[in-house]
C-alpha positions as CSV (number, residue, x, y, z in Angstrom):
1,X,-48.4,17.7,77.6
2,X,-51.6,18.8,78.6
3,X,-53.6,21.4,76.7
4,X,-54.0,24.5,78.9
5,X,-57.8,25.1,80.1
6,X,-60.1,28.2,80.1
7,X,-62.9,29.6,81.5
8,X,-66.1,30.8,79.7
9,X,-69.6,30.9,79.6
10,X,-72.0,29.6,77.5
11,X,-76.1,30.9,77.6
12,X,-75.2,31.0,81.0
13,X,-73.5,27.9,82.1
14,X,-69.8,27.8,82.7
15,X,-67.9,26.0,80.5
16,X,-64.2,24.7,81.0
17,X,-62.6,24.2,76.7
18,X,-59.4,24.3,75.8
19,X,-57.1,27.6,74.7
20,X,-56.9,28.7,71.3
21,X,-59.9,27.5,70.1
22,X,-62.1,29.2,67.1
23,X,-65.7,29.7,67.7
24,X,-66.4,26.7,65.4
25,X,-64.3,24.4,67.5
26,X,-66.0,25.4,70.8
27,X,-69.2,24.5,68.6
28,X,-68.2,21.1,67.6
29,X,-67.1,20.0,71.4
30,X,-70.0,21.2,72.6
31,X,-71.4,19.0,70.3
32,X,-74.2,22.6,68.8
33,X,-75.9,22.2,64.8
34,X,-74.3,25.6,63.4
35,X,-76.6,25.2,61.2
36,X,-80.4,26.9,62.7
37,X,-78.7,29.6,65.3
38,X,-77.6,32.8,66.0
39,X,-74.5,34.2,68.2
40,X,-73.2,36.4,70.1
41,X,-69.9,36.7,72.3
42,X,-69.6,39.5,74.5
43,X,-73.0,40.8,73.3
44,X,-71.6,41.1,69.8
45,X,-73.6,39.4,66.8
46,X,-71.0,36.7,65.2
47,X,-71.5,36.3,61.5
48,X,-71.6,32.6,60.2
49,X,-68.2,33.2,58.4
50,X,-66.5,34.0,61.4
51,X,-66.9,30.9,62.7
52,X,-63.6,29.5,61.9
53,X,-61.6,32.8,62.3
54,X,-62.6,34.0,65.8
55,X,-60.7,32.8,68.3
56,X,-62.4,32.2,72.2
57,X,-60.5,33.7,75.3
58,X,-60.8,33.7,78.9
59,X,-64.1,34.7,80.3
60,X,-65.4,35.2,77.1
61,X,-69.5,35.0,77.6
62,X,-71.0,33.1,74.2
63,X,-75.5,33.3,73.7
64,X,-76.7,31.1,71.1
65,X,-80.1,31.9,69.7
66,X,-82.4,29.8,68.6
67,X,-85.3,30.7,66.0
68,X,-88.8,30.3,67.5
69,X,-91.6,29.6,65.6
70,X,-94.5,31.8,66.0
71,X,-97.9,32.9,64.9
C-alpha cells in the first residue's frame, strides 16, 4: 500500500512528500545540510529542536535561509 502524497512548498517550488512527515524527514528527502540554515513554515521561525517533533501538512509553505557572508 502506497503512502498517501501531499502538497507543499518549498522557497517557492512545489513539492509532492509523503504524509506525516516531521520537518527533519522532509529535510533528509530533500536531501538539505540542517546544519548552516534557518527556517520557517508558514512564516514562523522553526527552532533547530523542533526538527524531529513538527510534523508537515498539506499546503504547508517551508523558507530555508541561508547565512550570507558579508562585508
Amino acid at each position: 500500500m502506497s503512502e498517501k502524497k501531499i502538497n507543499i512548498s518549498v522557497n517557492g517550488e512545489p513539492k509532492n512528500i509523503n504524509q506525516q512527515l516531521t520537518l527533519s524527514k522532509v529535510l533528509n528527502e530533500l536531501s538539505i545540510d540542517k546544519q548552516m540554515i534557518s527556517i520557517a513554515v508558514n512564516s514562523d521561525y522553526v527552532a533547530k529542536d523542533q526538527y524531529d517533533s513538527l510534523t508537515i501538512n498539506e499546503n504547508d509553505l517551508i523558507d530555508i535561509l541561508t547565512p550570507i557572508a558579508g562585508g
